[in-house]
Each structure stands twice: as structure tokens, then as C-alpha cells.
C-alpha positions as CSV (number, residue, x, y, z in Angstrom):
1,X,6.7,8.9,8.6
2,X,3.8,10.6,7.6
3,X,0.6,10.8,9.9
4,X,-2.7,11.3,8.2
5,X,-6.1,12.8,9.6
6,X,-9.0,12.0,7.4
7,X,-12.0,14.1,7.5
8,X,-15.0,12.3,5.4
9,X,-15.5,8.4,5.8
10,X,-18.4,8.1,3.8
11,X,-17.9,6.5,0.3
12,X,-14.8,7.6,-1.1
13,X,-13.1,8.1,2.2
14,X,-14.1,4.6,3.1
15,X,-12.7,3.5,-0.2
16,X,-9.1,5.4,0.5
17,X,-9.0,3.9,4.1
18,X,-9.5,-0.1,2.3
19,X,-7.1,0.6,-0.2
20,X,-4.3,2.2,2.5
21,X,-5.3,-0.7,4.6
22,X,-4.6,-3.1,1.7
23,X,-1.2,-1.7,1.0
24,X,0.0,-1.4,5.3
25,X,-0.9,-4.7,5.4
26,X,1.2,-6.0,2.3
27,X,4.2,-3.7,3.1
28,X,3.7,-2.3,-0.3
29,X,3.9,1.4,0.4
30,X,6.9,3.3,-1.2
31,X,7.1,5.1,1.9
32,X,5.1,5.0,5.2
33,X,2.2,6.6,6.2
34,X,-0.3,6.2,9.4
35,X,-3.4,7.2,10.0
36,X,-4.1,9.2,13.4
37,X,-7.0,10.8,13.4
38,X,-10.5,10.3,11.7
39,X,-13.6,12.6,11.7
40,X,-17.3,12.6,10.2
41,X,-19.8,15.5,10.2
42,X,-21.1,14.1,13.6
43,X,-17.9,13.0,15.8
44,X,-14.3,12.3,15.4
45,X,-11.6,9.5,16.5
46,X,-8.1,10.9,17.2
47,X,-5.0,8.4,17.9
48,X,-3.1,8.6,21.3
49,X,-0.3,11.3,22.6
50,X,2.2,8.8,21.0
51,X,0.2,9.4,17.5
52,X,0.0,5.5,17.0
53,X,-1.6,4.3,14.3
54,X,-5.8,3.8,14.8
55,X,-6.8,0.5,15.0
56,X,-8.8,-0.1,11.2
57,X,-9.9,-3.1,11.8
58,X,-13.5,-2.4,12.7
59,X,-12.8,1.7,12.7
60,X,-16.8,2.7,11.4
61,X,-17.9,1.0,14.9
62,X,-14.8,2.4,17.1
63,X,-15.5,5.7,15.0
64,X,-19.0,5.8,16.7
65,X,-18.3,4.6,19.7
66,X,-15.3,6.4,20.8
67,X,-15.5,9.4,18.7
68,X,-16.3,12.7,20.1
69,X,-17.8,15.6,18.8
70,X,-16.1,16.8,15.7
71,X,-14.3,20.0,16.4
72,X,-11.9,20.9,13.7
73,X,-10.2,23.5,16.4
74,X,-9.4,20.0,18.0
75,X,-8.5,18.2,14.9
76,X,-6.1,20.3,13.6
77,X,-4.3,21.5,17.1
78,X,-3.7,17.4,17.7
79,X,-2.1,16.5,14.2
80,X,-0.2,19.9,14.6
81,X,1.7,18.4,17.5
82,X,2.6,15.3,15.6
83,X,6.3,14.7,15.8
84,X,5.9,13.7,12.3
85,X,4.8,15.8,8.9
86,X,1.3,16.0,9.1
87,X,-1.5,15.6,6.2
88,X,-5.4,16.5,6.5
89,X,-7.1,14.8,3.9
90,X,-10.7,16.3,2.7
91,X,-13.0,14.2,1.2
92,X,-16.0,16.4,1.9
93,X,-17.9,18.4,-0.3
94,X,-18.3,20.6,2.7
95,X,-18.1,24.2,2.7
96,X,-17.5,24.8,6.4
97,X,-14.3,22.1,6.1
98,X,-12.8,24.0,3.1
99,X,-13.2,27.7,5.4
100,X,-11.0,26.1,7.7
101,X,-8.0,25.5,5.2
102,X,-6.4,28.5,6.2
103,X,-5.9,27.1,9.9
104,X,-4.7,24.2,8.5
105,X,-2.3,25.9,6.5
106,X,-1.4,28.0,9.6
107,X,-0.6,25.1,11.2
108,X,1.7,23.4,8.7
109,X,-0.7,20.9,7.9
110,X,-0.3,19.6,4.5
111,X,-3.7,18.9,2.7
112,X,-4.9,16.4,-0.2
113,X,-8.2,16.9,-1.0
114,X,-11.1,15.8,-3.5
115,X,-13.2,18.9,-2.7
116,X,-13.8,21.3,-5.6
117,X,-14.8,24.3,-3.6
118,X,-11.4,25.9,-2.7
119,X,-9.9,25.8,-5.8
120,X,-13.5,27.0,-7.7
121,X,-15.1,29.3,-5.0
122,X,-14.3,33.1,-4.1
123,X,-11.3,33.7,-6.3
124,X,-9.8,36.0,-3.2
125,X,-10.3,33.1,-1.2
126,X,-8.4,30.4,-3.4
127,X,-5.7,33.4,-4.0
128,X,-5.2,33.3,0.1
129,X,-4.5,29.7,0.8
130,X,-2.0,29.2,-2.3
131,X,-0.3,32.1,-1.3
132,X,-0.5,31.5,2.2
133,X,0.5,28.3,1.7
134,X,3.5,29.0,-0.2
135,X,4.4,31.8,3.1
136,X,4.1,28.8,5.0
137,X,5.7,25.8,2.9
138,X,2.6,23.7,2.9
139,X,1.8,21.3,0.2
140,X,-1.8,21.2,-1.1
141,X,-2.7,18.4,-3.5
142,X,-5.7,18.2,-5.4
143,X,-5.4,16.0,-8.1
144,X,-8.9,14.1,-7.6
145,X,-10.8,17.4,-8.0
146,X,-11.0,17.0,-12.0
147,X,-10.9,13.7,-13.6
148,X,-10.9,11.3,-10.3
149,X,-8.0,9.6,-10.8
150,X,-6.9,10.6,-14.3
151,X,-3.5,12.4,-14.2
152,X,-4.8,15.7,-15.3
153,X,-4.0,18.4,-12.7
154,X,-0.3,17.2,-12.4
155,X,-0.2,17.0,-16.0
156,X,-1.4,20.2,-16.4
157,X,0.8,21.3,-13.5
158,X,3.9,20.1,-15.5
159,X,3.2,22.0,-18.8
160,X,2.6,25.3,-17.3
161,X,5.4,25.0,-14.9
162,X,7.9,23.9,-17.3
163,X,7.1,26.9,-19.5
164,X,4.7,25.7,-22.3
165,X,2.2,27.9,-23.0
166,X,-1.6,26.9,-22.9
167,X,-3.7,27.4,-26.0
168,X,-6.6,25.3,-25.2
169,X,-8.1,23.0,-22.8
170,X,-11.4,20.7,-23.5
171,X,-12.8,17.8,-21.8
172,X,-15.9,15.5,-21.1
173,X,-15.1,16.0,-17.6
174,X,-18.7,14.5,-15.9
175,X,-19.2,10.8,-16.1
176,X,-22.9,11.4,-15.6
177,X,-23.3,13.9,-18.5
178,X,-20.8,11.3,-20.6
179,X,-23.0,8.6,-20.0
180,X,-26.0,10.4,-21.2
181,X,-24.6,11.7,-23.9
182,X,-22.9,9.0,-25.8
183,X,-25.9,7.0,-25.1
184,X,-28.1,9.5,-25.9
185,X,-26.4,10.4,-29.3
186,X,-24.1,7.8,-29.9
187,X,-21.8,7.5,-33.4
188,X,-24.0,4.6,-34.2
189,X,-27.0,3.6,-33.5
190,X,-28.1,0.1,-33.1
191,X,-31.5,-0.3,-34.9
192,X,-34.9,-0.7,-32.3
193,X,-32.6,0.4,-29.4
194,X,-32.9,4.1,-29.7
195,X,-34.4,5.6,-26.4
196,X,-35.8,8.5,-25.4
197,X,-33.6,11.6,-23.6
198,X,-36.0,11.0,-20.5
199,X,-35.8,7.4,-20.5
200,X,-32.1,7.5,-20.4
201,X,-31.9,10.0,-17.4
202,X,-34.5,7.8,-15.5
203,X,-32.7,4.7,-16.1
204,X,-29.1,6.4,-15.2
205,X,-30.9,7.5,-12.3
206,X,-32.3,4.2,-11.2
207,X,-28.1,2.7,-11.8
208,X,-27.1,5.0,-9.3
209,X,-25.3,6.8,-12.7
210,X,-26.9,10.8,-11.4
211,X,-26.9,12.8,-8.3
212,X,-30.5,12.2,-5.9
213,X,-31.3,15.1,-8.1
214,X,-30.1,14.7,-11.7
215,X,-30.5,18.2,-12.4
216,X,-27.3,18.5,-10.1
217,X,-26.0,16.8,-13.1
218,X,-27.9,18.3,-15.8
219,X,-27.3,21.9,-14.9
220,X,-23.8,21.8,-15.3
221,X,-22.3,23.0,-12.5
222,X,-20.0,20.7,-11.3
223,X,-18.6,20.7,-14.9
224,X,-18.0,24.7,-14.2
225,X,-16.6,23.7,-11.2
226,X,-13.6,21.8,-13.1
227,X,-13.1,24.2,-15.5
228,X,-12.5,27.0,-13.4
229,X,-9.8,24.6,-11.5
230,X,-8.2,23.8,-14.5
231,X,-8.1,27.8,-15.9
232,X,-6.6,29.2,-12.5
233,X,-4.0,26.7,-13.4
234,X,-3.3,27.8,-16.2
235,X,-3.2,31.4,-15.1
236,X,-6.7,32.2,-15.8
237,X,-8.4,34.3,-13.2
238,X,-12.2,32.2,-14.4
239,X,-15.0,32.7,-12.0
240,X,-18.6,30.6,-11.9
241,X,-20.4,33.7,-11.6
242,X,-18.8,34.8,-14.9
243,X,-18.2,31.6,-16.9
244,X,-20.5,30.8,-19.2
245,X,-22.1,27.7,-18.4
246,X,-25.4,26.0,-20.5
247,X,-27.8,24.5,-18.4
248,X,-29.3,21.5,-20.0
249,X,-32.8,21.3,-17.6
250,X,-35.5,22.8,-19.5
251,X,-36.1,25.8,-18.5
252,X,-39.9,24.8,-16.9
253,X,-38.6,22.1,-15.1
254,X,-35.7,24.0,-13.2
255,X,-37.9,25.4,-10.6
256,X,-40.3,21.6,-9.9
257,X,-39.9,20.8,-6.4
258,X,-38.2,18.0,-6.4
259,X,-36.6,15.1,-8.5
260,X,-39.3,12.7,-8.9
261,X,-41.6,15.5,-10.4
262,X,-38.6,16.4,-12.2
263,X,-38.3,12.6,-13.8
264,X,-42.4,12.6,-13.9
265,X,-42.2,15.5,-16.7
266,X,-39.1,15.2,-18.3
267,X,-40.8,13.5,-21.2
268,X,-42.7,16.8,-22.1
269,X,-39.4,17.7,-23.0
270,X,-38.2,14.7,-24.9
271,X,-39.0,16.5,-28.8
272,X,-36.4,19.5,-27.6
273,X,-33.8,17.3,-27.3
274,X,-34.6,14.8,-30.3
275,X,-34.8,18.1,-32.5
276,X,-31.0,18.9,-31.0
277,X,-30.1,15.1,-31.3
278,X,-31.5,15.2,-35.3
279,X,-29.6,18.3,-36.1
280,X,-26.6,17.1,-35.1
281,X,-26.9,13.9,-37.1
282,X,-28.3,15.6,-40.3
283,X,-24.6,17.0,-40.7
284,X,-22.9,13.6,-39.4
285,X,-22.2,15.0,-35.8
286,X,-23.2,14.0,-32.4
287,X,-23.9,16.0,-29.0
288,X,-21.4,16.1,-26.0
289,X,-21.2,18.7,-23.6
290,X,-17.8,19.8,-23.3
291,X,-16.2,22.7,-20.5
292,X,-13.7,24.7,-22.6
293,X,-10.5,26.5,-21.1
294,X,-9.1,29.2,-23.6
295,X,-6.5,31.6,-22.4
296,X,-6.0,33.0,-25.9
297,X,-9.2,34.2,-27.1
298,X,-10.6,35.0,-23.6
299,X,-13.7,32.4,-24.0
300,X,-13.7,29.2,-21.6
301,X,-17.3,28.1,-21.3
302,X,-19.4,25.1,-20.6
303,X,-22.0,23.6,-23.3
304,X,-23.4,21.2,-25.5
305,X,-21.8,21.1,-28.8
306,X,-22.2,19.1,-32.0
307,X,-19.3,17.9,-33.0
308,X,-18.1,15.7,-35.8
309,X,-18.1,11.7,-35.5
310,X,-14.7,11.8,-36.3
311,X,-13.8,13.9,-33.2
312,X,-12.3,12.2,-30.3
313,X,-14.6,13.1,-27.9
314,X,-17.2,11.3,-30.1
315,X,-16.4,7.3,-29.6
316,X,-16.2,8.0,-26.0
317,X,-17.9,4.6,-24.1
318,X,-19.6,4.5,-21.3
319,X,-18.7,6.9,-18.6
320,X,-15.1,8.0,-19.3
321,X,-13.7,11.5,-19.1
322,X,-11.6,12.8,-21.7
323,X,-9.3,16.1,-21.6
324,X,-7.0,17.5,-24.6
325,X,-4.6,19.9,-24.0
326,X,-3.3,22.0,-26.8
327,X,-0.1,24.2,-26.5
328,X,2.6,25.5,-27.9
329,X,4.7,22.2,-27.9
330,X,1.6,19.6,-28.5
331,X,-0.3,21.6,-31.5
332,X,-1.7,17.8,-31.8
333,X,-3.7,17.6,-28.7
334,X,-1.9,15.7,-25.6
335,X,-5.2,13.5,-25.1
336,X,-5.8,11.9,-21.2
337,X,-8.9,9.4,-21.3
338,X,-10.1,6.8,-18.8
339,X,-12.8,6.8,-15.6
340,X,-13.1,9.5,-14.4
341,X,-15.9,9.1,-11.3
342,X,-16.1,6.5,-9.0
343,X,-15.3,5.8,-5.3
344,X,-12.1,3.7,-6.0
345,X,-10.6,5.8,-8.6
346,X,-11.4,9.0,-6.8
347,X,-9.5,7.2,-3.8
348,X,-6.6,6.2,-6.1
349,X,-6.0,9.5,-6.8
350,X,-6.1,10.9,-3.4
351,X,-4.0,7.8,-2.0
352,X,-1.4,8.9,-5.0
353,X,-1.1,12.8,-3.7
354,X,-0.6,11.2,-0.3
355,X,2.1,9.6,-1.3
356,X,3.9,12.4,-3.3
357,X,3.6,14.2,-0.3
358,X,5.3,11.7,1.4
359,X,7.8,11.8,-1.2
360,X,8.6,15.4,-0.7
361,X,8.6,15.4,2.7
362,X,10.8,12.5,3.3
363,X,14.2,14.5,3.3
């Protein structure tokens, strides 16, 4: 048995909570797991001295009316009495949750997570928890932090731990920026339906497609964020405040006050981007911004590239990520493609790391 405290019930943790539901309810998990303990920003829900299961069926309203003031003291001193191995799950974005990894670590509490910051932050810091948790035989799963779902951590995981050596790593790894992209500069373009840059970041706006603020999007940190994961993997000490990163908001727009005057005069900037858009077709390419790990030559970045039409990464649909690995046993790229944002992939993956936790711990 493996008892689970969820911190973040918002969209995605919402979305992991239906889709363990679904699977409790069918008898259809591998091996069993029960949630104990549930906590937003405001006030949390923790299970009985028994560690039953909480009651899911209605949990937001139980949530808000029996919850308590979130403590994460509290939080992590009740699943550390469980009987049974104990997971947090993070599905924050929240700084102050990811400072307290340490005392879950402390506290044998295993930890699946969505939440980019540890593994992309201080470099000292993201050096203490995967040391201390090795001291302390915790398991920390973060699959979800690049790709959503996509199997690209473990399968990165897999190469470097079974001795291949890393030559390259490139992806599409934001849906947002994938979407603009590929509609923006796609391989073909259908006669009368060519739209501006602007309109296309207004109407990916309006589809819920963007952050509030698209220049979260556009200025292409989250991307950085991933790459950085994926390049301490690898064995790469990569930092944000040293990676190279292109920001695509126009440099008179980066300082507007907020995203609607942002939107209101991102059209002035619409001939900059048809002039990069033009280029790149004059010589048969098209633009994607792609984050680049390279151990060998010392120079992972982020930007927008031109790259040929006969490039994977340039019949890309839609929103999908794509990541190629190249190394010293797949010279021909080893090429992982599908979603790669969205509540219920983002969930799968988390709900999978659970499970190999369970899996590991079962003995």
C-alpha cells in the first residue's frame, strides 16, 4: 500500500485525482495506492490516525469545508507516521512548496512532482535534495516536468544510466511556442489563409493555447527551464542565469504593463517577424524555436532557428512536442513525439511515476 498526499488541486491535480479515482474504482491499479491527505494554497484535508482513504466523492466541498489551514510542517509530520511508504505529490508551481523538499526528503517521503523549479533553480540547491535523497533512499520522480506525459526523462534516464554517452539533445518542448510556430510558418501554406504573427498570438490567447500573459510564453523561459532539467541529466551543470536563451517579445514591448497592451501593440511588430518568416522560406526552411542540450561542444541554448522543411521538427501539427536524442549508440536520432501540455497528460504522467514508485517499493 502506498498512501499519497497531494499538494495542488487545481487543474492538473484535479485531473490526477479523476483519473486515480477512475482506476480505484475499476480495480484496475497494478498495485494499490490511497490517497490520505490533500492541500491547496489556502487549507488542507488530512485522512484519520488509521490513514483511511479520503472520501473523493465530493472532495473540492469536503476540501473547504473541513480543511484546515495548510501547514506543510503538519502535512509532512502526518504522512511520515503512515504505517505505509509514503508519496507527496507536487503539482504546484510554487516556490515555497519546492523549499520544503528537503523536509520531505528528511522524512522519507517519496516525491512525484510536475514542478520545474527544483530540478531548474539554484544548482546547489537541486545538488542537495538528489544527494540528500540518495543519503536517505527517497525516490523523486519527475517525469511530467518536460514533455507532460511523453516518456522523455526516463528515457533519458535509461541512456545515461546504462552508459551511452549523450551527443545532443533538441526538442520543441512548449506546446504554446509549437502552436505558434507551425502555424505561424508552417511547410505549406494554404492560399488566403496566411495570418499575421499578432493575430495568431491573440487568437491562441483567446483558445486558452498561452499563459494570462503570453509573453510568459514568448520569452522563453519555461523552455530554459526544460533544458536545464534535461542537461543536469545528462551530467551537465546548465544554469538559467547562464544559458543562453532568445526572447522572442520585441524588445519595446517587454516592459508594457500588462497583456492586453501587450496584444493592443503587437501588430507594430508584425514586419519583424514576417521579415524572419520570409527569410526562412527564401531558402525553403521554416522557423521553430528549439532548446538545445550539447555536452560536447559546451553550447546548449534556447532560440528560433530556420531549419529545413525536410527536418523533423518541421511537419510538427498542432501542439506536439518533439525531442531527439543523439548518442553514441543512436547516431540516427531516437525521436519521442506526441502532446506534450495539457491537464490530462500532465496527470498521466504523474499518475505513471506514482505507480513506479509503488512498484519499487512494493518489496
Amino acid at each position: 500500500m502506498v498512501n499519497v498526499g497531494i499538494i495542488g488541486v487545481g487543474l492538473v491535480g484535479s485531473e490526477l485525482i479523476n483519473q486515480l479515482t477512475a482506476q480505484i474504482s475499476r480495480r484496475s491499479l497494478p498495485l494499490p495506492l490511497k490517497i490520505v491527505a490533500l492541500a491547496n494554497s489556502k487549507v488542507q484535508l488530512l485522512s484519520n490516525t488509521n490513514y483511511d482513504a479520503i472520501d473523493l466523492d465530493g472532495w473540492k466541498k469536503r476540501l473547504i469545508s473541513h480543511g484546515v489551514s495548510t501547514d506543510l510542517s503538519a502535512f509532512t509530520t502526518y504522512l511520515a507516521k503512515s504505517p505505509d511508504v509514503a508519496v507527496v505529490v507536487d503539482n504546484t508551481s510554487n516556490q515555497d512548496v519546492v523549499d520544503f523538499y528537503p523536509e520531505f526528503i528528511k522524512a522519507g517521503l517519496h516525491i512525484v512532482t510536475p514542478n520545474k523549479k527544483a530540478f531548474s533553480g539554484d544548482l546547489g540547491f537541486y545538488k542537495k535534495i538528489v544527494d540528500l535523497a540518495r543519503e536517505k533512499k527517497v525516490l523523486i520522480y519527475h517525469e511530467s516536468t518536460v514533455g507532460a506525459g511523453l516518456p522523455v526523462i526516463n528515457t533519458l534516464k535509461d541512456l545515461v544510466g546504462t552508459g551511452d554517452e549523450i551527443v545532443k539533445i533538441e526538442g520543441i518542448f512548449s506546446g504554446t511556442l509549437s502552436y505558434l510556430f507551425n502555424s505561424f510558418s508552417p511547410t505549406e501554406e494554404t492560399a488566403g489563409d496566411t495570418k499575421t504573427f499578432s493575430d495568431i498570438v491573440r487568437i491562441a490567447k483567446e483558445n486558452g493555447y498561452t499563459e494570462p500573459d503570453p509573453r510568459d510564453d514568448l520569452n522563453g523561459v519555461d523552455v530554459a527551464r526544460k533544458v536545464v532539467i534535461l542537461g543536469r541529466l545528462a551530467g551537465i551543470d546548465l544554469s538559467l542565469d547562464t544559458l543562453p536563451v532568445e526572447n522572442m517579445v520585441p524588445e519595446p514591448l517587454r516592459a508594457v504593463a500588462s497583456a492586453d497592451e501587450f496584444l493592443t501593440k503587437l501588430p507594430d511588430c508584425d514586419d519583424h517577424f514576417d521579415q524572419l518568416k520570409k527569410a526562412a522560406q527564401n531558402n525553403n526552411k521554416v522557423l521553430r524555436y528549439v532548446g538545445a542540450v550539447d555536452p560536447v561542444n559546451g553550447k546548449s541554448s534556447v532560440s528560433l532557428l530556420s531549419l529545413s522543411t525536410s527536418h523533423p521538427f518541421a511537419s510538427l501539427k498542432g501542439s506536439d512536442n518533439i525531442i531527439a536524442f543523439t548518442t553514441k549508440r543512436f547516431p540516427n536520432p531516437l525521436i519521442i513525439q506526441g502532446a506534450g501540455a495539457g491537464a490530462a497528460v500532465t496527470a498521466f504522467g504523474i499518475f505513471s511515476d506514482l505507480i513506479k514508485i509503488a512498484e519499487r517499493t512494493s518489496s
